[in-house]
KOLSEKE-165439 format. One record per residue (C-alpha): residue in one letter; z, y, x. Coordinates in steps of 0.5 Angstrom, whole numbers, plus 2048, in hexadecimal, padded with zeros to 3 digits. Example, Ala and Ser with C-alpha at 12.3 -4.5 7.8 and 13.67 -1.06 7.14 Angstrom:
% KOLSEKE-165439
A8107F7819 S80E7FE81B 
END
This chain:
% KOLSEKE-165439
X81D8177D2 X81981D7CF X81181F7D1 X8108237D5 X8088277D4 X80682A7DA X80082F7D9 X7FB82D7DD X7F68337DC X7FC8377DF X7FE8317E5 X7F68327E7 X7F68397E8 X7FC83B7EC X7FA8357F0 X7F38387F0 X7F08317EF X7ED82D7E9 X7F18297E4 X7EF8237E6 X7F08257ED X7F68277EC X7F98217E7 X7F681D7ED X7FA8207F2 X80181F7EE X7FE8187EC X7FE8167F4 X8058197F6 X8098167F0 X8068107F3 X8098117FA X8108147F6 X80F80D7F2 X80E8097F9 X81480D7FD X81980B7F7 X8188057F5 X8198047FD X81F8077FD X8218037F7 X81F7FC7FA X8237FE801 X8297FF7FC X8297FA7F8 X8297F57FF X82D7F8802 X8327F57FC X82F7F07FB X8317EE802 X8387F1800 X8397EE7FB X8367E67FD X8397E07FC X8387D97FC X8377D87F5 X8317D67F2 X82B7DA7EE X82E7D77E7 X8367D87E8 X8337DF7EA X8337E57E4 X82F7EB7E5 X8327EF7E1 X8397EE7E3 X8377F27E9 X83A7F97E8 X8397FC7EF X8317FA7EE X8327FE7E7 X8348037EA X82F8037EE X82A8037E9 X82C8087E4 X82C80D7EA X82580C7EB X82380C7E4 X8278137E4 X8228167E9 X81D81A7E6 X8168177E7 X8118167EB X80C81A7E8 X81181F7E6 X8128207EC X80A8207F0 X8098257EA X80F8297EC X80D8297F2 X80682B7F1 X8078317EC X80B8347F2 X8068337F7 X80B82F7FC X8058297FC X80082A802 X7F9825801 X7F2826803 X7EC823801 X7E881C804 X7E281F808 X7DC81B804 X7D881780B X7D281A80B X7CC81580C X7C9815813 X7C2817814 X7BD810814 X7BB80F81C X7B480B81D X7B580581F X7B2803826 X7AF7FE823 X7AB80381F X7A7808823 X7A580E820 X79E80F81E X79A815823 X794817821 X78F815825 
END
Protein backbone atom coordinates (compact mmCIF):
# COMPACT_ATOMS: atom_id res chain seq x y z
CA UNK A 1 0.00 0.00 0.00
CA UNK A 2 1.60 3.21 -1.16
CA UNK A 3 2.16 6.62 1.28
CA UNK A 4 0.05 8.98 0.71
CA UNK A 5 1.58 12.74 1.76
CA UNK A 6 -1.02 15.20 2.74
CA UNK A 7 0.24 18.84 2.52
CA UNK A 8 -0.67 20.19 5.83
CA UNK A 9 -0.14 23.69 5.25
CA UNK A 10 -2.52 23.65 2.62
CA UNK A 11 -5.21 21.28 4.70
CA UNK A 12 -5.12 23.99 7.35
CA UNK A 13 -5.73 26.81 4.88
CA UNK A 14 -8.57 25.74 3.18
CA UNK A 15 -10.16 24.88 6.43
CA UNK A 16 -9.13 28.18 7.99
CA UNK A 17 -7.74 26.33 11.23
CA UNK A 18 -4.08 25.43 12.28
CA UNK A 19 -2.10 22.44 11.51
CA UNK A 20 -2.73 20.71 14.70
CA UNK A 21 -6.23 21.58 14.72
CA UNK A 22 -6.88 20.56 11.51
CA UNK A 23 -4.62 16.83 12.21
CA UNK A 24 -6.71 16.85 15.57
CA UNK A 25 -10.02 16.90 13.83
CA UNK A 26 -8.95 14.14 11.10
CA UNK A 27 -7.54 12.32 13.92
CA UNK A 28 -11.15 12.15 15.70
CA UNK A 29 -13.30 11.20 12.70
CA UNK A 30 -10.59 8.46 11.59
CA UNK A 31 -11.58 7.17 14.93
CA UNK A 32 -15.10 7.41 14.65
CA UNK A 33 -14.76 5.58 10.89
CA UNK A 34 -12.50 2.92 12.81
CA UNK A 35 -15.13 2.46 15.34
CA UNK A 36 -18.20 2.16 12.73
CA UNK A 37 -16.05 -0.39 10.78
CA UNK A 38 -14.88 -2.56 13.16
CA UNK A 39 -18.57 -2.49 14.12
CA UNK A 40 -19.72 -3.77 10.98
CA UNK A 41 -17.17 -6.39 10.78
CA UNK A 42 -17.76 -7.90 14.09
CA UNK A 43 -21.74 -8.00 13.09
CA UNK A 44 -20.40 -9.94 10.13
CA UNK A 45 -18.32 -12.13 11.33
CA UNK A 46 -21.35 -13.12 13.96
CA UNK A 47 -23.52 -13.48 11.76
CA UNK A 48 -21.40 -16.45 10.06
CA UNK A 49 -19.97 -17.58 13.07
CA UNK A 50 -23.88 -18.21 13.84
CA UNK A 51 -24.18 -19.57 10.23
CA UNK A 52 -21.86 -21.53 10.40
CA UNK A 53 -21.69 -23.14 13.94
CA UNK A 54 -21.57 -26.79 14.81
CA UNK A 55 -20.70 -28.72 17.67
CA UNK A 56 -17.35 -29.49 16.86
CA UNK A 57 -14.68 -28.49 19.63
CA UNK A 58 -12.21 -25.39 19.29
CA UNK A 59 -9.38 -28.03 18.55
CA UNK A 60 -11.05 -29.77 15.50
CA UNK A 61 -11.90 -26.36 14.21
CA UNK A 62 -9.69 -24.37 11.58
CA UNK A 63 -9.75 -20.97 11.21
CA UNK A 64 -8.42 -20.86 8.28
CA UNK A 65 -10.27 -23.21 6.74
CA UNK A 66 -13.37 -20.60 6.64
CA UNK A 67 -13.34 -19.30 3.25
CA UNK A 68 -16.58 -16.91 3.58
CA UNK A 69 -14.98 -15.42 6.80
CA UNK A 70 -11.83 -14.73 4.27
CA UNK A 71 -13.83 -13.02 2.18
CA UNK A 72 -15.23 -11.16 4.52
CA UNK A 73 -11.92 -10.11 5.74
CA UNK A 74 -10.36 -9.27 2.29
CA UNK A 75 -13.19 -7.19 1.63
CA UNK A 76 -12.69 -5.24 4.61
CA UNK A 77 -8.71 -5.03 4.02
CA UNK A 78 -9.77 -3.57 0.52
CA UNK A 79 -11.61 -0.35 1.73
CA UNK A 80 -9.68 2.51 2.13
CA UNK A 81 -8.74 3.51 5.50
CA UNK A 82 -9.98 5.38 7.98
CA UNK A 83 -7.55 8.22 7.91
CA UNK A 84 -7.71 8.48 4.25
CA UNK A 85 -11.16 8.69 4.50
CA UNK A 86 -11.62 11.49 7.88
CA UNK A 87 -8.59 13.58 5.70
CA UNK A 88 -10.74 13.11 2.47
CA UNK A 89 -13.59 13.97 4.33
CA UNK A 90 -11.98 17.39 5.81
CA UNK A 91 -10.15 18.72 2.47
CA UNK A 92 -13.59 18.71 0.97
CA UNK A 93 -15.35 20.56 3.76
CA UNK A 94 -17.85 17.85 4.23
CA UNK A 95 -16.77 17.45 8.37
CA UNK A 96 -18.58 19.87 10.88
CA UNK A 97 -16.89 20.39 14.38
CA UNK A 98 -16.91 23.04 17.13
CA UNK A 99 -14.81 24.01 19.83
CA UNK A 100 -15.28 22.68 23.75
CA UNK A 101 -16.37 26.12 25.30
CA UNK A 102 -13.38 26.42 28.21
CA UNK A 103 -15.54 26.53 32.06
CA UNK A 104 -14.85 29.89 33.11
CA UNK A 105 -14.35 29.64 36.98
CA UNK A 106 -16.95 31.45 38.81
CA UNK A 107 -16.47 34.34 40.96
CA UNK A 108 -15.46 33.50 45.06
CA UNK A 109 -18.46 34.42 47.32
CA UNK A 110 -17.63 35.43 51.04
CA UNK A 111 -18.81 32.86 52.95
CA UNK A 112 -21.37 33.48 55.67
CA UNK A 113 -18.93 32.63 58.19
CA UNK A 114 -16.85 35.33 56.90
CA UNK A 115 -18.62 38.67 57.46
CA UNK A 116 -17.00 41.80 55.57
CA UNK A 117 -14.68 44.09 57.40
CA UNK A 118 -16.83 47.66 57.45
CA UNK A 119 -15.17 50.62 58.33
CA UNK A 120 -16.08 51.84 61.70
Amino acid sequence: MPVKPIDTEELSRKTNVGVYEAIIIAAKRARQIHNDVKIELNQHLETLAQLTQTVETEDEMDVSANPDQLKISLEFEKRPKPTELAVQEFSEGRLEWRRREEEKPEPEQPSEEEEPESAA
